[in-house]
C-alpha positions in Angstrom: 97.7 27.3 151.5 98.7 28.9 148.1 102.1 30.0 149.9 103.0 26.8 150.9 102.2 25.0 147.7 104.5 27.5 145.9 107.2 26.8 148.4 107.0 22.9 148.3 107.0 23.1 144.3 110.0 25.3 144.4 111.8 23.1 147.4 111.2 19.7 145.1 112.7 21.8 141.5 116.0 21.0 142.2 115.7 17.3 142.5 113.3 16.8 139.8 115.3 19.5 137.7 118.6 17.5 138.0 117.2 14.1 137.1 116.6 15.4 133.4 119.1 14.0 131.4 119.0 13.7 126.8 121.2 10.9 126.8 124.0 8.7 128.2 127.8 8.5 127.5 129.0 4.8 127.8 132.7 5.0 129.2 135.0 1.9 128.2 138.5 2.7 129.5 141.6 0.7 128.3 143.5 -0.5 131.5 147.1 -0.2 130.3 146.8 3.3 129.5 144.6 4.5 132.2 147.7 2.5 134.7 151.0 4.3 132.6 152.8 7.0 134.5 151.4 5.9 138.0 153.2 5.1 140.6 152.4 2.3 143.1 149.7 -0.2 142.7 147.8 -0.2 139.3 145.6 -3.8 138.7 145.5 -3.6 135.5 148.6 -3.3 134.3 147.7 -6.5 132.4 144.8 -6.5 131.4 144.4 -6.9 127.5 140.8 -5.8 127.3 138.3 -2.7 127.5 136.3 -2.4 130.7 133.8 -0.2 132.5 134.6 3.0 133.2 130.8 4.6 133.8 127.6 5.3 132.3 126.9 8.9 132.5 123.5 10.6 131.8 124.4 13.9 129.5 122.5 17.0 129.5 122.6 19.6 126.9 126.3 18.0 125.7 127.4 18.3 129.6 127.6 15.3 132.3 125.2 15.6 134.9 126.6 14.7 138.3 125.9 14.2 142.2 122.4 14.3 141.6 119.9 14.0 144.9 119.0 10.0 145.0 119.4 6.4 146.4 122.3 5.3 148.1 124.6 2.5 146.6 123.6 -0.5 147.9 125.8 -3.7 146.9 122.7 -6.0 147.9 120.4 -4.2 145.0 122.7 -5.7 143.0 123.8 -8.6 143.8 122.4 -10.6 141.4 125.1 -9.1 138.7 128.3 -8.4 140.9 129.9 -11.5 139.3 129.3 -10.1 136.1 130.6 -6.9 137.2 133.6 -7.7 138.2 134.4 -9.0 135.4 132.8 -6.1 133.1 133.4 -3.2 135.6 136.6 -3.9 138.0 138.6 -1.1 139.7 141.8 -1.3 137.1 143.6 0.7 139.6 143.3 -0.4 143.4 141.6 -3.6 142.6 138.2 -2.3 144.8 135.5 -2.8 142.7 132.6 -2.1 144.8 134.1 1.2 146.1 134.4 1.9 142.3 131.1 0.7 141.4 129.6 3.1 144.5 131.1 5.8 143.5 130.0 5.5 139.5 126.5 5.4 141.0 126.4 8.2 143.9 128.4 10.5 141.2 126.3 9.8 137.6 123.7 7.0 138.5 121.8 9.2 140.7 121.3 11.5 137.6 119.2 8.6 136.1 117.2 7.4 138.4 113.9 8.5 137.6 114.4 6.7 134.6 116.6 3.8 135.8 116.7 2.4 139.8 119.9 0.7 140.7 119.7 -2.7 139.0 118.3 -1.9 136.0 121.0 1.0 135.9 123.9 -1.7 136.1 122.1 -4.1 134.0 122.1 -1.5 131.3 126.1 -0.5 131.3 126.8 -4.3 131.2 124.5 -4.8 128.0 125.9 -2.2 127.1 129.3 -3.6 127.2 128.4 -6.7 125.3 126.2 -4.7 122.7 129.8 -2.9 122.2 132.7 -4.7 121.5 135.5 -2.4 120.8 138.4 -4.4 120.9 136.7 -6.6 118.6 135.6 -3.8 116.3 139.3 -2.6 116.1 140.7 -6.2 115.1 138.1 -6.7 112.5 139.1 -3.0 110.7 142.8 -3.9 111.6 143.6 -2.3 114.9 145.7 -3.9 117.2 146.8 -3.1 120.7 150.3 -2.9 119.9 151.6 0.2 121.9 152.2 1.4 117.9 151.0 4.9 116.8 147.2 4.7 115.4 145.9 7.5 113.2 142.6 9.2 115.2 140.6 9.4 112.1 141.3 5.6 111.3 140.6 4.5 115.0 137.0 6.4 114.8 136.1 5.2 111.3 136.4 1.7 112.6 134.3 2.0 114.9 131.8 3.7 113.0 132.3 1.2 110.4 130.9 -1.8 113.1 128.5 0.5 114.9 127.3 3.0 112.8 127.8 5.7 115.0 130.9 8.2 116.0 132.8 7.5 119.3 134.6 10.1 121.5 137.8 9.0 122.0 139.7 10.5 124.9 143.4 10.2 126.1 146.2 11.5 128.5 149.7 12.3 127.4 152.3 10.6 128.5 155.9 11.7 130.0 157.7 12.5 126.9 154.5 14.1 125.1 152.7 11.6 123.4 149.1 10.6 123.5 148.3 7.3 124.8 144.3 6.1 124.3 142.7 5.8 128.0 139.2 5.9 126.8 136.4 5.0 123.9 132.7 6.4 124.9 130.1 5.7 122.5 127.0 7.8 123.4 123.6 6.2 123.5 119.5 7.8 123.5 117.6 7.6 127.1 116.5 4.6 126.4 120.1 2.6 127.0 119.6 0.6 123.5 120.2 3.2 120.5 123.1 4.6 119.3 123.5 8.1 118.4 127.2 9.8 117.1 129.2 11.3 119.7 130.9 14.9 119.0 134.3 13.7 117.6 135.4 17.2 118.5 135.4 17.3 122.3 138.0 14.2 121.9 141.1 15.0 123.6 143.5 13.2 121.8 146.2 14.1 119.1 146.0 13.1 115.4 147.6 10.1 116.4 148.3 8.3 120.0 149.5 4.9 121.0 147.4 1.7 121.5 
C-alpha cells in the first residue's frame, strides 16, 4: 500500500508541478508590424489597433507552456467569441479559432487550476479593455506613424497611464531596423493587478518604428 501511494504521488507531480505559475504576461501585438516582411496572406495588414496576442502564465521570469489539461473547446466559450474576434483575431490567416486553440492548449493549460476555459478568456479580454495602449500612447504623444520612437519614451508612457513597466518586444526589419510587434504588460495571479515588467528582456533597439 505504502508503495503504491508513493508511486501515484510521484505519477500526479508533474501535472500539479506544471500548473504553478507567479504571474501572467498579457501579450498585445501590433498587426502591421507583426504582417511586414511576410509574404502571402497577412489580415491585418490594416488594422490600426493593438490586439490579442496571448495571456501567458510566467514562472520564475520564464513562460510556462503545453501544460497537461483541458482541451479547447469553442462551445465553453461561446458566450465571448464575438467579443473575441474582435479582441483576439488571427492578424495573419484570418482563423481565429485555430488561433484562440492554440493560445489555450500552449499557455492556457498552464492556468487552469486557477482559471478553467471561460474564465481564462474572460480575463485576457478584461484585460484588454483594462489596457488601452494605443490610447495611452496618444495621450503622452505617440502616434502610429511608421516614424522612429525613442524606447525609453514609448515605456515611460505607458508607465505614465498604468503605473507599471511594459516589455516591449520587436523584429527587425529587411534593412535592419526595429519595428514594434509587441507591448506585454505583466499582471499578479489574480488577472487584475499590475506589477512592472523587466524592461531588460525587451528585444528592441533604442529606437524602432511605430
Amino acid at each position: 500500500m505504502l508503495l503504491f501511494v508513493v508511486t501515484l504521488s510521484i505519477s500526479l507531480f508533474p501535472t500539479m508541478k506544471s500548473q504553478i505559475f507567479d504571474d501572467f504576461y498579457f501579450v498585445q501585438q501590433w498587426p502591421p508590424a507583426v504582417c511586414a516582411g511576410r509574404s502571402g496572406q497577412c489580415v491585418g495588414q490594416g488594422f490600426r489597433y493593438f490586439t490579442i496576442h496571448g495571456v501567458w502564465p510566467q514562472k520564475g521570469g520564464q513562460s510556462i507552456v503545453n501544460c497537461p489539461g483541458t482541451k479547447f473547446d469553442v462551445n465553453q466559450i461561446s458566450s465571448l467569441t464575438n467579443t473575441l474576434h474582435q479582441t483576439w483575431p488571427d492578424v495573419i490567416n484570418g482563423k481565429d479559432q485555430t488561433f484562440w486553440e492554440h493560445e489555450w492548449n500552449k499557455h492556457g493549460t498552464c492556468s487552469e487550476s486557477k482559471y478553467q476555459m471561460l474564465p481564462y478568456f474572460q480575463m485576457a479580454i478584461n484585460m484588454k479593455y483594462k489596457i488601452d495602449v494605443l490610447g495611452a500612447m496618444r495621450v503622452g504623444g505617440v502616434v502610429p506613424n511608421n516614424h522612429k520612437k525613442a524606447k525609453q519614451r514609448v515605456e515611460v508612457v505607458i508607465f505614465n497611464a498604468y503605473h507599471a513597466y511594459p516589455l516591449l518586444r520587436c523584429k527587425k526589419d529587411s534593412t535592419g531596423q526595429y519595428l514594434l510587434t509587441e507591448v506585454v504588460m505583466c499582471f499578479k495571479d489574480d488577472g487584475v493587478t499590475l506589477l512592472n515588467c523587466t524592461r531588460s528582456k525587451s528585444t528592441c533597439g533604442a529606437d524602432f518604428l511605430f
